[in-house]
PDB file of N, CA, C and O in Angstrom:
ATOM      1  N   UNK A   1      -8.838  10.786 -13.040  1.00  0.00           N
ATOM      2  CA  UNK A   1      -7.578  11.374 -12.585  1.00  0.00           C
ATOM      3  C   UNK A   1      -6.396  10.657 -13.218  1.00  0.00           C
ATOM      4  O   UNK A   1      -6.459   9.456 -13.480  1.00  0.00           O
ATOM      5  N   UNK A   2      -5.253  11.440 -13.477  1.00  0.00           N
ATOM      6  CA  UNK A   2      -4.306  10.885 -13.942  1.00  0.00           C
ATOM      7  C   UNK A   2      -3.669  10.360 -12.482  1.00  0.00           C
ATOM      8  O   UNK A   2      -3.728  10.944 -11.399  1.00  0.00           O
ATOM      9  N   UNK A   3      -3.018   9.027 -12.807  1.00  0.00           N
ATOM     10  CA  UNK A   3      -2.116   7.958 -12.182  1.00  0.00           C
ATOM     11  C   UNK A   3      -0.849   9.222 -11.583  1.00  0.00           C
ATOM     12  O   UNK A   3      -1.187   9.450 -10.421  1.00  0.00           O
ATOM     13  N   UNK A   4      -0.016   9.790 -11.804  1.00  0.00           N
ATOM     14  CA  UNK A   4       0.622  10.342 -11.487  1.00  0.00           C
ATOM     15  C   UNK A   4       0.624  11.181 -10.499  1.00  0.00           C
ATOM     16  O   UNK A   4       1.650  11.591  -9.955  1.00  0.00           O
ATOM     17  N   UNK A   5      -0.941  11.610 -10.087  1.00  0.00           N
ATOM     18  CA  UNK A   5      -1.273  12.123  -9.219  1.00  0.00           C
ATOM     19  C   UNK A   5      -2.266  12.060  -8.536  1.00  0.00           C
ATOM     20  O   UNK A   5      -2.972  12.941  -8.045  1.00  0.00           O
ATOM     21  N   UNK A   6      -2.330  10.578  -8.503  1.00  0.00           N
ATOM     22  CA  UNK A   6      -2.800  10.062  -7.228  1.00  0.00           C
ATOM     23  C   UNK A   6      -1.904   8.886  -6.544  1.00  0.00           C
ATOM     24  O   UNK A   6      -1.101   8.043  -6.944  1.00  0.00           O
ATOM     25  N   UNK A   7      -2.596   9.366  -5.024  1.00  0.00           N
ATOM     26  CA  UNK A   7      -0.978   8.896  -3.871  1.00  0.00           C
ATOM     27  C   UNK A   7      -2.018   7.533  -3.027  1.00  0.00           C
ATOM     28  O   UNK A   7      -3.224   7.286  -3.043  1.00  0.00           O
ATOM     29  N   UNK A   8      -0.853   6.904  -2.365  1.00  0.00           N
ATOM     30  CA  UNK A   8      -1.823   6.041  -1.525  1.00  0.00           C
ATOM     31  C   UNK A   8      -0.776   6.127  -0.088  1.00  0.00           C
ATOM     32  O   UNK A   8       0.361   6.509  -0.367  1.00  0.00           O
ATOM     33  N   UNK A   9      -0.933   5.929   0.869  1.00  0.00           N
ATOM     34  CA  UNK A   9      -0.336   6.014   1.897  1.00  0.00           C
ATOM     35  C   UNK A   9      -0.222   4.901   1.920  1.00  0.00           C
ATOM     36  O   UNK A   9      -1.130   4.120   1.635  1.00  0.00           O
ATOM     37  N   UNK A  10       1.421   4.440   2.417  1.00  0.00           N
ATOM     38  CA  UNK A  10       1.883   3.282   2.686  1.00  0.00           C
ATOM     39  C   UNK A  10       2.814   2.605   4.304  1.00  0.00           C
ATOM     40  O   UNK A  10       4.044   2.648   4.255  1.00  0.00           O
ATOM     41  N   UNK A  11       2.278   2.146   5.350  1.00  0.00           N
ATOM     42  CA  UNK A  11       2.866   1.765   6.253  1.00  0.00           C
ATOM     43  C   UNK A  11       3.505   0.414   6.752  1.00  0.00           C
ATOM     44  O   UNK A  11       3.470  -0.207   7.815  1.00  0.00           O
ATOM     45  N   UNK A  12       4.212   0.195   5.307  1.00  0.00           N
ATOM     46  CA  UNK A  12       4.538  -1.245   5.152  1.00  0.00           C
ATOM     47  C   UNK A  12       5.742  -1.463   5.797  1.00  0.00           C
ATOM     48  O   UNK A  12       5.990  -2.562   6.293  1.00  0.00           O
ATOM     49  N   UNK A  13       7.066   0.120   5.877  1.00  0.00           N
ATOM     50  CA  UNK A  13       7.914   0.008   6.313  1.00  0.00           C
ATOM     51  C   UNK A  13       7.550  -0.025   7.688  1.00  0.00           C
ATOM     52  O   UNK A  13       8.080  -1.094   7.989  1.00  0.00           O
ATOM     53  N   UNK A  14       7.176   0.266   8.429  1.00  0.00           N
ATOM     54  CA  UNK A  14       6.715   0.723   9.904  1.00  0.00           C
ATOM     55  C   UNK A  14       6.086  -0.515  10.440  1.00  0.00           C
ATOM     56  O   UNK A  14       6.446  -0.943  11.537  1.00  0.00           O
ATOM     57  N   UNK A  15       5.024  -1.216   9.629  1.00  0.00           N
ATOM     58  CA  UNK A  15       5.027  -2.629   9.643  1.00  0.00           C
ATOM     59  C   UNK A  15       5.518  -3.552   9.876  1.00  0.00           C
ATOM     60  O   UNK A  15       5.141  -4.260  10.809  1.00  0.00           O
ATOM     61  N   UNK A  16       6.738  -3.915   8.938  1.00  0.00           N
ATOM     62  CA  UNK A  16       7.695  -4.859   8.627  1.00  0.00           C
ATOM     63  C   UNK A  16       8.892  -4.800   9.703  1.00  0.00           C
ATOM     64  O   UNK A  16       9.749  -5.657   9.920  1.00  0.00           O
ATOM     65  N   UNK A  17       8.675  -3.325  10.423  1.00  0.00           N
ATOM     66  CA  UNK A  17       9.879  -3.411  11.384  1.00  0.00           C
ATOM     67  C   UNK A  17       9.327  -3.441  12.302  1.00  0.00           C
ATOM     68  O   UNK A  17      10.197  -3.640  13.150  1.00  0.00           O
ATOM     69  N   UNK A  18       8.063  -3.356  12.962  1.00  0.00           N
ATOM     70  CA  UNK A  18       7.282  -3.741  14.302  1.00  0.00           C
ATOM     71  C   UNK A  18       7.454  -5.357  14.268  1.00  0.00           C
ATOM     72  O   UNK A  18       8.069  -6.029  15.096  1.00  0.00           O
ATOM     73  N   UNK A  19       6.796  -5.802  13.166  1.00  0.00           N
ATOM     74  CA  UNK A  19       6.909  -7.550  13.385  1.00  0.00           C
ATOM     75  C   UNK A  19       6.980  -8.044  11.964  1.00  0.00           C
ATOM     76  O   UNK A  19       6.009  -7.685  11.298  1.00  0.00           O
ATOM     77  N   UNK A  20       7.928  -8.820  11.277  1.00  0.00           N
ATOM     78  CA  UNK A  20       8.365  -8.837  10.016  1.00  0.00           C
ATOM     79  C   UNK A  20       7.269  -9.966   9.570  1.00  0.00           C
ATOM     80  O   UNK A  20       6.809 -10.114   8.437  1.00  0.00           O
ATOM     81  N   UNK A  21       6.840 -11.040  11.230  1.00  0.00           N
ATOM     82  CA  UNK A  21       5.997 -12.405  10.972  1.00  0.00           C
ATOM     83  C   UNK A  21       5.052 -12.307  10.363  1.00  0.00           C
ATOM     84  O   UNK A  21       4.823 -12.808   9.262  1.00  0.00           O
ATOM     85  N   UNK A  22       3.974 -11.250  11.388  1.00  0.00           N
ATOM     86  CA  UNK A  22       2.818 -10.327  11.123  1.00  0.00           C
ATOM     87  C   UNK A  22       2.486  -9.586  10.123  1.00  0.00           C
ATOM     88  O   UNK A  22       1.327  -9.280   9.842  1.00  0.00           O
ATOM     89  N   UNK A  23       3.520  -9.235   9.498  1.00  0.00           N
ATOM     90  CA  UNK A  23       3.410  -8.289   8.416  1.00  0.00           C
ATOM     91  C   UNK A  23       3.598  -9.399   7.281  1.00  0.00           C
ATOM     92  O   UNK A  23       2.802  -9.187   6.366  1.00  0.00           O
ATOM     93  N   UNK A  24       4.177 -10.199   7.120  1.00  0.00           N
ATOM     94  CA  UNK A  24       4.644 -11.501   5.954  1.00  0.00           C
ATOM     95  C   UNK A  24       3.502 -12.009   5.831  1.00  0.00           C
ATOM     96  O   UNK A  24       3.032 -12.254   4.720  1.00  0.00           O
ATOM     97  N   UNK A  25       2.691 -12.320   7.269  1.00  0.00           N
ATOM     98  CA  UNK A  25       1.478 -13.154   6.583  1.00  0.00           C
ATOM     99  C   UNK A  25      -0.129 -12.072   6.613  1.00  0.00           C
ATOM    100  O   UNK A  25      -1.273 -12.526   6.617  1.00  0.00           O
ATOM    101  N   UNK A  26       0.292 -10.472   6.631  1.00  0.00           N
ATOM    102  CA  UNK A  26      -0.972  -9.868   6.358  1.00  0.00           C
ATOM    103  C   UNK A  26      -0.806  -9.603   4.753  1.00  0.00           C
ATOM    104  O   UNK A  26      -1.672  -9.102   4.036  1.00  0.00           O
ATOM    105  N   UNK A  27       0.484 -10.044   4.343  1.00  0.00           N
ATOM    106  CA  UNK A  27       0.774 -10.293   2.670  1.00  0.00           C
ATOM    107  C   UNK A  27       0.193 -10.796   1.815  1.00  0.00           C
ATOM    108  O   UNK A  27      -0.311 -10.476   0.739  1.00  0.00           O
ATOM    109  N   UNK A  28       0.364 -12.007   2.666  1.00  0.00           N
ATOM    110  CA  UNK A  28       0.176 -13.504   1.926  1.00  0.00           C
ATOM    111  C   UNK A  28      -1.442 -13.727   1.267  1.00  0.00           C
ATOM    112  O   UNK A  28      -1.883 -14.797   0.847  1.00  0.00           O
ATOM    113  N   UNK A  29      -2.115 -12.509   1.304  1.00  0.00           N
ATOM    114  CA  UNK A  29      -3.409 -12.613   0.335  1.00  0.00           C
ATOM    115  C   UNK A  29      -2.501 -12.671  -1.343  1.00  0.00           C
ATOM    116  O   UNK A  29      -2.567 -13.549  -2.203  1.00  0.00           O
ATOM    117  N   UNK A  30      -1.860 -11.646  -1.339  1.00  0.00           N
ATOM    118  CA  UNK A  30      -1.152 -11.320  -2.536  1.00  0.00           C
ATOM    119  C   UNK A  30       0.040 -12.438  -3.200  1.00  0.00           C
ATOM    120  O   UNK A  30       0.953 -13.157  -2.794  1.00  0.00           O
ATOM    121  N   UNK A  31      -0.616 -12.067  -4.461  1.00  0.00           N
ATOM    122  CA  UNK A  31       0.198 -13.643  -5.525  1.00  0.00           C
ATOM    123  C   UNK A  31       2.159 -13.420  -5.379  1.00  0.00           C
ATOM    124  O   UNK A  31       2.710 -12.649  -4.595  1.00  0.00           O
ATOM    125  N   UNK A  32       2.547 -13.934  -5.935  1.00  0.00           N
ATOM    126  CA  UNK A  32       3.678 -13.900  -5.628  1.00  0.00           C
ATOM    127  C   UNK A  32       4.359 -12.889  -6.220  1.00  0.00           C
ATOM    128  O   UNK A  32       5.272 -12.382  -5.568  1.00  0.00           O
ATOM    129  N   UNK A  33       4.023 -12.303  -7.776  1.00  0.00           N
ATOM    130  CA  UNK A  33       4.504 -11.103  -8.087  1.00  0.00           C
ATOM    131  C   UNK A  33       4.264  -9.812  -7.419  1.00  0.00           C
ATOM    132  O   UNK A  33       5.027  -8.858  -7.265  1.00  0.00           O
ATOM    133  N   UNK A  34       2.927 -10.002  -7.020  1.00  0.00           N
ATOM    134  CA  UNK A  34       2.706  -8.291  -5.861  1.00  0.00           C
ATOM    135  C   UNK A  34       3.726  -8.450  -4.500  1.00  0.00           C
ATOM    136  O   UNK A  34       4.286  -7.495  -3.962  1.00  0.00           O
ATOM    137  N   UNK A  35       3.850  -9.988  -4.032  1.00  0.00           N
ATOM    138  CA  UNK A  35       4.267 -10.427  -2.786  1.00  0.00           C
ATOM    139  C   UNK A  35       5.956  -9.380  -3.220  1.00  0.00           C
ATOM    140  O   UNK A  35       6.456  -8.639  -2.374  1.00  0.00           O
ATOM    141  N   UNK A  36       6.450  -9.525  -4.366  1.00  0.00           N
ATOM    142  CA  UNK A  36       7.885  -9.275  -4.404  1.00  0.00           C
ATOM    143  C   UNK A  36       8.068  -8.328  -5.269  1.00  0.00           C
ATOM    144  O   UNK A  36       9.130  -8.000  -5.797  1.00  0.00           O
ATOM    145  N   UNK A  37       7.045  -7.892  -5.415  1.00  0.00           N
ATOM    146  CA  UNK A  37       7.093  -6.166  -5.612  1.00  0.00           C
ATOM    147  C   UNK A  37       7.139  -5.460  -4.293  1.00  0.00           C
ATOM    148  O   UNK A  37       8.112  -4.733  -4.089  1.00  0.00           O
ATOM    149  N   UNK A  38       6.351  -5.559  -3.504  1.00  0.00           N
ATOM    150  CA  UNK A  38       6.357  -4.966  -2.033  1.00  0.00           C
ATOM    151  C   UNK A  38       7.444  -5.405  -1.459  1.00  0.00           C
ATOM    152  O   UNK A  38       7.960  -4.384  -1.005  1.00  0.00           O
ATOM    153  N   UNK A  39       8.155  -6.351  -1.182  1.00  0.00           N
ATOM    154  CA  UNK A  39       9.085  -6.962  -0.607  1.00  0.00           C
ATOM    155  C   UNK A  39      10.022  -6.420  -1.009  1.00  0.00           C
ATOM    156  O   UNK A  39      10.763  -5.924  -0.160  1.00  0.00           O
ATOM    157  N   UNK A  40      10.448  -6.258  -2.685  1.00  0.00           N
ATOM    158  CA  UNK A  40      11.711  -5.478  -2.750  1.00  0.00           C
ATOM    159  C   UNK A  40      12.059  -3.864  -3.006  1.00  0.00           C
ATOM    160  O   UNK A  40      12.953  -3.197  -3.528  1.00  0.00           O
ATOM    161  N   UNK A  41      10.903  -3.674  -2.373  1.00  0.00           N
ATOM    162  CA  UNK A  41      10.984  -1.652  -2.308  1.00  0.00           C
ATOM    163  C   UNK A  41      11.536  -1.401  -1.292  1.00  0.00           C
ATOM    164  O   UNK A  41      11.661  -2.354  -0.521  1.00  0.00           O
ATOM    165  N   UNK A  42      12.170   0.137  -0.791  1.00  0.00           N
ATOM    166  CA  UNK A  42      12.680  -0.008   0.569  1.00  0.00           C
ATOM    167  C   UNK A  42      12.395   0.616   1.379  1.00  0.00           C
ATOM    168  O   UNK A  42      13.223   1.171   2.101  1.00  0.00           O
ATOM    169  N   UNK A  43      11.177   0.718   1.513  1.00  0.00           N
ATOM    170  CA  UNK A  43       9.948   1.014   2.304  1.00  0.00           C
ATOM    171  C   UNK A  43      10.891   1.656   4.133  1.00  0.00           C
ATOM    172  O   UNK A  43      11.366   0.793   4.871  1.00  0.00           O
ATOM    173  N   UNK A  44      10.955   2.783   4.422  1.00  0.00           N
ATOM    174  CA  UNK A  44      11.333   3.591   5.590  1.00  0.00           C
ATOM    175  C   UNK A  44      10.571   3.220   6.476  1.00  0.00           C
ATOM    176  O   UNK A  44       9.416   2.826   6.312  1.00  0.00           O
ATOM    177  N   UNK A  45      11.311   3.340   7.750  1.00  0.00           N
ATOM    178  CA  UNK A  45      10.195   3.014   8.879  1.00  0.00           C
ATOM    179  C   UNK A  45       9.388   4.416   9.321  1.00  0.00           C
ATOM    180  O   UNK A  45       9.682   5.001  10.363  1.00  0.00           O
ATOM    181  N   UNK A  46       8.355   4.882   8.428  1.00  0.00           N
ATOM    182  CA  UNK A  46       7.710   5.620   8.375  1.00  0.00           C
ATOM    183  C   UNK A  46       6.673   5.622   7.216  1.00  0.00           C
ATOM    184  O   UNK A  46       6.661   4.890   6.227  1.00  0.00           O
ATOM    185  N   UNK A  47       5.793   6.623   7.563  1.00  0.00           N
ATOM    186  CA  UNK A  47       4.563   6.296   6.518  1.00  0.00           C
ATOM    187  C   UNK A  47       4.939   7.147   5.358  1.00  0.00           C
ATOM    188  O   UNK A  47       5.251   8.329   5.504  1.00  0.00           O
ATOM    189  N   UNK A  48       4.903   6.446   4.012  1.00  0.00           N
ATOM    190  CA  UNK A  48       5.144   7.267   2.784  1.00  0.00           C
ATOM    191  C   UNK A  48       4.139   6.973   2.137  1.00  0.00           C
ATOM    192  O   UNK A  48       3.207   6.252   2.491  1.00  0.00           O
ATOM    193  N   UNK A  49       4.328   7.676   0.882  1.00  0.00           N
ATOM    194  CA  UNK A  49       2.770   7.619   0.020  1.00  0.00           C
ATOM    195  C   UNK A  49       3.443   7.189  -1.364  1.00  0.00           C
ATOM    196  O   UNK A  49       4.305   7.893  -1.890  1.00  0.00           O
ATOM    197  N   UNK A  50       3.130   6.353  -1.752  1.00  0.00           N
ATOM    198  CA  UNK A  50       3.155   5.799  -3.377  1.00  0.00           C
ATOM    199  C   UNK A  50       1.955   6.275  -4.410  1.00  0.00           C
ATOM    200  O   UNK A  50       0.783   6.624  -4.267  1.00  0.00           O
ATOM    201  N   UNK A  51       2.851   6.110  -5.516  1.00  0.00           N
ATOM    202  CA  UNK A  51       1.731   6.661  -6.424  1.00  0.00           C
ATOM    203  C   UNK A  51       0.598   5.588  -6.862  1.00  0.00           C
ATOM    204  O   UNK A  51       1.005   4.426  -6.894  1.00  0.00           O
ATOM    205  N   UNK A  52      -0.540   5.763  -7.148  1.00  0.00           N
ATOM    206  CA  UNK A  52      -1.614   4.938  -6.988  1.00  0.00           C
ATOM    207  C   UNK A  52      -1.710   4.434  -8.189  1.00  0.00           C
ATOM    208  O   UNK A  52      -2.838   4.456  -8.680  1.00  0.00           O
ATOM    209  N   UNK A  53      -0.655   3.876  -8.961  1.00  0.00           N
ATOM    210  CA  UNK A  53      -1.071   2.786 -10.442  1.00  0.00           C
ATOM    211  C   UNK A  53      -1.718   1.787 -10.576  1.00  0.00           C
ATOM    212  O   UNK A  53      -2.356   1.309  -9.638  1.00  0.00           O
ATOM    213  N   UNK A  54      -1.698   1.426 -11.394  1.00  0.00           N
ATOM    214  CA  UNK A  54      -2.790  -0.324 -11.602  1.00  0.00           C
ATOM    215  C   UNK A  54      -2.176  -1.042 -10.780  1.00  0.00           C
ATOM    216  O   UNK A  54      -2.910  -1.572  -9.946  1.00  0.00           O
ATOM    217  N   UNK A  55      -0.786  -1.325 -10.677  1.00  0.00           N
ATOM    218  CA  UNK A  55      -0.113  -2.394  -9.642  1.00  0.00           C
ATOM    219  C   UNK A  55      -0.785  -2.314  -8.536  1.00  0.00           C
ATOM    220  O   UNK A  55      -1.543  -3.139  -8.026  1.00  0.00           O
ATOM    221  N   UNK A  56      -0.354  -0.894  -8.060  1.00  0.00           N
ATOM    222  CA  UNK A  56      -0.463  -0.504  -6.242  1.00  0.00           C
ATOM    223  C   UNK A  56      -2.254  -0.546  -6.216  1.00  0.00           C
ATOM    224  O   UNK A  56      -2.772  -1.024  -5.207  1.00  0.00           O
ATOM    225  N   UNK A  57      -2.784  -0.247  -6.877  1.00  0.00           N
ATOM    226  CA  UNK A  57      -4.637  -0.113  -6.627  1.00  0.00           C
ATOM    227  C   UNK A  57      -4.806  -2.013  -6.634  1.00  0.00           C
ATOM    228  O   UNK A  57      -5.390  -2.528  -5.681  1.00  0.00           O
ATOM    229  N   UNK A  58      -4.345  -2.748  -7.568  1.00  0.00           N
ATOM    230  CA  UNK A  58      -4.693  -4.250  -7.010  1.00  0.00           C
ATOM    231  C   UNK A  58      -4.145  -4.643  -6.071  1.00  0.00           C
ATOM    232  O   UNK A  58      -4.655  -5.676  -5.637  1.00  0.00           O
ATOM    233  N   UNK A  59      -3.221  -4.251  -5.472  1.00  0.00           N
ATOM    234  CA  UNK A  59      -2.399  -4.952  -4.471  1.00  0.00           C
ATOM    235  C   UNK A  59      -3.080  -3.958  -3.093  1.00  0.00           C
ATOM    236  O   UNK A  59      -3.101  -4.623  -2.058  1.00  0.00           O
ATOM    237  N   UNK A  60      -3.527  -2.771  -2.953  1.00  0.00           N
ATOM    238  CA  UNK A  60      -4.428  -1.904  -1.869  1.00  0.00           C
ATOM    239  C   UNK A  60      -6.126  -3.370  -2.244  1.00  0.00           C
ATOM    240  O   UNK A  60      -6.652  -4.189  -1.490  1.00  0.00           O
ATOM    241  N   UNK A  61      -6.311  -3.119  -3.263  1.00  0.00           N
ATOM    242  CA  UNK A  61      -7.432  -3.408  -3.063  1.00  0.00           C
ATOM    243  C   UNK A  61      -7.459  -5.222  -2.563  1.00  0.00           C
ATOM    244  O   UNK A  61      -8.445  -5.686  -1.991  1.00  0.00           O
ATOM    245  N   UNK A  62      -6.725  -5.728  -2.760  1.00  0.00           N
ATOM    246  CA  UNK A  62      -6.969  -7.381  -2.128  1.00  0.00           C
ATOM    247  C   UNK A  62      -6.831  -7.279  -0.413  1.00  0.00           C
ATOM    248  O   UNK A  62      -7.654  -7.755   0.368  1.00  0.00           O
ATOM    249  N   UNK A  63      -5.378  -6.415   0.031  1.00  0.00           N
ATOM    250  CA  UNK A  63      -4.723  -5.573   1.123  1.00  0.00           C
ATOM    251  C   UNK A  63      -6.325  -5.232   2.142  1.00  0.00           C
ATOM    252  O   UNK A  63      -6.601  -5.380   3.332  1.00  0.00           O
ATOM    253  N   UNK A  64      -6.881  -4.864   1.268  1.00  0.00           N
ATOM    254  CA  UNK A  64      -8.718  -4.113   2.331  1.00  0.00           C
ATOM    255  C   UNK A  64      -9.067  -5.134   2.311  1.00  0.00           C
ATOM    256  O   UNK A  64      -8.838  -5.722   3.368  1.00  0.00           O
ATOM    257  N   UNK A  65      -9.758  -5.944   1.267  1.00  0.00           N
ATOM    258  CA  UNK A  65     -10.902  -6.788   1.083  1.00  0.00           C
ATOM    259  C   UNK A  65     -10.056  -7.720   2.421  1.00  0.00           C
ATOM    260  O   UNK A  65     -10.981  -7.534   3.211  1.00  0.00           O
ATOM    261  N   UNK A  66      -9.580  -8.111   2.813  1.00  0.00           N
ATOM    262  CA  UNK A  66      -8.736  -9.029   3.942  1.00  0.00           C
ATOM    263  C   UNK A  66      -8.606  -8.096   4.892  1.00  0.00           C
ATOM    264  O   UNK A  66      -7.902  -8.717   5.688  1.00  0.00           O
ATOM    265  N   UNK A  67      -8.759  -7.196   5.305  1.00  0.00           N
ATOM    266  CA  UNK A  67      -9.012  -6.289   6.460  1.00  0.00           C
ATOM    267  C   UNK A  67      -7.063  -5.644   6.527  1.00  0.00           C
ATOM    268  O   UNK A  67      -6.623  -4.891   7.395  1.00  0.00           O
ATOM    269  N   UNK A  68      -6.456  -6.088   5.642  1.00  0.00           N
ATOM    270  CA  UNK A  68      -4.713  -6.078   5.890  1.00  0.00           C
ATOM    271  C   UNK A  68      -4.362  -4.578   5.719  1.00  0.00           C
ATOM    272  O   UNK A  68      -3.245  -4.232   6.101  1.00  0.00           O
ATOM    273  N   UNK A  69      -5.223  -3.615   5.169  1.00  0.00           N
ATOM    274  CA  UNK A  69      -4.921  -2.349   4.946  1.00  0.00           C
ATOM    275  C   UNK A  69      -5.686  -1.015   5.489  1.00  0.00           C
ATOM    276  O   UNK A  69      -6.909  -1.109   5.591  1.00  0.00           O
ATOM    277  N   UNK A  70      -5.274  -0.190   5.727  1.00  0.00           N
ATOM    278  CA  UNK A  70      -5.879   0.946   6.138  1.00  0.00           C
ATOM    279  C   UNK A  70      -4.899   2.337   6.343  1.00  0.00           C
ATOM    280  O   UNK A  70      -4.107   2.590   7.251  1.00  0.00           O
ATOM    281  N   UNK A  71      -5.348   3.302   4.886  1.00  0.00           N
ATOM    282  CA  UNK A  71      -5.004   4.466   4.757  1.00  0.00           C
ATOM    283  C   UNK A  71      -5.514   5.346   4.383  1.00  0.00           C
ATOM    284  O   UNK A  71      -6.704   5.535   4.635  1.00  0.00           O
ATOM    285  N   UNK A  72      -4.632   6.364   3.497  1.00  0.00           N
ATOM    286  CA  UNK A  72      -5.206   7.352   3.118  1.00  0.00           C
ATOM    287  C   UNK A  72      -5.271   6.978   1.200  1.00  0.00           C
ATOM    288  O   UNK A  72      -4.689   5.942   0.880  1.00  0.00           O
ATOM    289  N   UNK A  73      -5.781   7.598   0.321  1.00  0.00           N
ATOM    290  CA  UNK A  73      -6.193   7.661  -0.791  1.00  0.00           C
ATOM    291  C   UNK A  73      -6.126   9.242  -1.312  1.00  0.00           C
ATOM    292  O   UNK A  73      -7.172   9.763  -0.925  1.00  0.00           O
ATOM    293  N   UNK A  74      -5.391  10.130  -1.969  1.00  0.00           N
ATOM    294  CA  UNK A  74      -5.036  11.370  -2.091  1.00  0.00           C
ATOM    295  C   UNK A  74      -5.387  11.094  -3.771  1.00  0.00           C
ATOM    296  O   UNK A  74      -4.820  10.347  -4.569  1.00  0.00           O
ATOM    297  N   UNK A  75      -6.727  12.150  -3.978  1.00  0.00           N
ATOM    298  CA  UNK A  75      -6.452  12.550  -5.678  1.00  0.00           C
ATOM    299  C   UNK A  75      -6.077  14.091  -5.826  1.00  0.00           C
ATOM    300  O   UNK A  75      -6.847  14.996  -5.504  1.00  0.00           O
ATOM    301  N   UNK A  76      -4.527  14.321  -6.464  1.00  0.00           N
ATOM    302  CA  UNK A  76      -4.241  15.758  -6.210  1.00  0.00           C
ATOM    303  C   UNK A  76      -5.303  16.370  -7.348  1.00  0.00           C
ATOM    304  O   UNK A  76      -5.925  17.181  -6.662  1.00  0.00           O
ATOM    305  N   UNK A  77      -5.781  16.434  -8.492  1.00  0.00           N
ATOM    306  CA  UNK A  77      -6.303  17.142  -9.153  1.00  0.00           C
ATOM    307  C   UNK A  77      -7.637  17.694  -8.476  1.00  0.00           C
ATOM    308  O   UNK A  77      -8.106  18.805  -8.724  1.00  0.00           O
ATOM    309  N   UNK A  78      -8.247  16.668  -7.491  1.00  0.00           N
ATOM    310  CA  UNK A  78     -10.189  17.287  -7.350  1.00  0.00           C
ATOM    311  C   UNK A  78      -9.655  17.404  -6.241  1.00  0.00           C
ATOM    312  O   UNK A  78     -10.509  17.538  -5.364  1.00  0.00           O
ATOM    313  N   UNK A  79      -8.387  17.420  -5.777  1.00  0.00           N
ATOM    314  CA  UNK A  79      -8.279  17.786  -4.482  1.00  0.00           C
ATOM    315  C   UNK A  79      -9.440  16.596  -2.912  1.00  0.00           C
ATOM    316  O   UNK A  79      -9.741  16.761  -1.730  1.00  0.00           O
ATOM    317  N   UNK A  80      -9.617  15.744  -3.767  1.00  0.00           N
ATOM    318  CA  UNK A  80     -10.180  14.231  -2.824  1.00  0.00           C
ATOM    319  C   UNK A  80      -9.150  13.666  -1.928  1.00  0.00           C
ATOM    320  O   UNK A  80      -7.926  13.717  -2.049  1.00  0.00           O
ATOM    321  N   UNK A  81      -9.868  13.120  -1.010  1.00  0.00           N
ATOM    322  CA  UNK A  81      -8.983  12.523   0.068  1.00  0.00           C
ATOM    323  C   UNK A  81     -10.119  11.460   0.638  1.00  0.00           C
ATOM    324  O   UNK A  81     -11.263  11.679   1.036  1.00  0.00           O
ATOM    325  N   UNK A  82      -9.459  10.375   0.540  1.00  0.00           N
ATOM    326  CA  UNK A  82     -10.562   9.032   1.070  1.00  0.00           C
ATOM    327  C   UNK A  82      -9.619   7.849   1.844  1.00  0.00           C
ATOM    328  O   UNK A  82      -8.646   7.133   1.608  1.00  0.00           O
ATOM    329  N   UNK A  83     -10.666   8.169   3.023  1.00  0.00           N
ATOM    330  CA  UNK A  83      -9.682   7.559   4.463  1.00  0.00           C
ATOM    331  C   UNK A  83     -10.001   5.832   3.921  1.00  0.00           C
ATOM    332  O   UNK A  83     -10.932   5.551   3.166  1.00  0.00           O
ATOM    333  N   UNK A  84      -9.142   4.935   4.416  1.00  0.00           N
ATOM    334  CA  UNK A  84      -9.419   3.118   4.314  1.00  0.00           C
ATOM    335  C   UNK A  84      -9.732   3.010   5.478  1.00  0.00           C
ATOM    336  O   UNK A  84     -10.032   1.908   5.937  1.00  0.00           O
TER     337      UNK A  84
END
C-alpha cells in the first residue's frame, strides 16, 4: 500500500489532556526525536488519524510493544482495517 493512504488513529491529544504526567511517561519508550515529533504536533482533544509513514509506523510500533498504544490501522486501497 501506498503511505498516503494508510491512516493510524491517534489519541494522543485526548491523552495529554486527561493527564499530561501519564501520557509523558507512556512516551518515554521513544528516543528523543520521535519524543518531539509527537510533542510538537497539535494533536485536538479528540481522536484523529495520521497518515501511517515510516516515522509514525516506528513510533506506533515501540508505542504497542510497551503496551502504550491501542488503535485503529486503516489501509484505504484493500479497504483493511486492523484493530491494536
Amino acid at each position: 500500500n501506498r503511505e498516503k493512504h494508510n491512516y493510524i488513529s491517534c489519541d494522543f491529544g485526548i491523552r495529554y489532556q486527561e493527564n499530561p504526567a501519564h501520557f509523558l511517561e507512556d512516551i518515554s519508550p521513544l528516543d528523543k526525536r520521535q519524543q518531539d515529533y509527537i510533542l510538537g504536533l497539535p494533536w485536538p482533544n479528540q481522536l484523529v488519524y495520521h497518515i501511517l509513514d515510516s516515522r509514525m509506523r516506528e513510533i506506533i510500533l515501540l508505542l504497542f510493544e510497551k503496551r502504550n498504544y491501542h488503535g485503529t490501522c486503516y489501509f484505504i486501497d484493500t479497504s483493511e482495517k486492523i484493530l491494536f
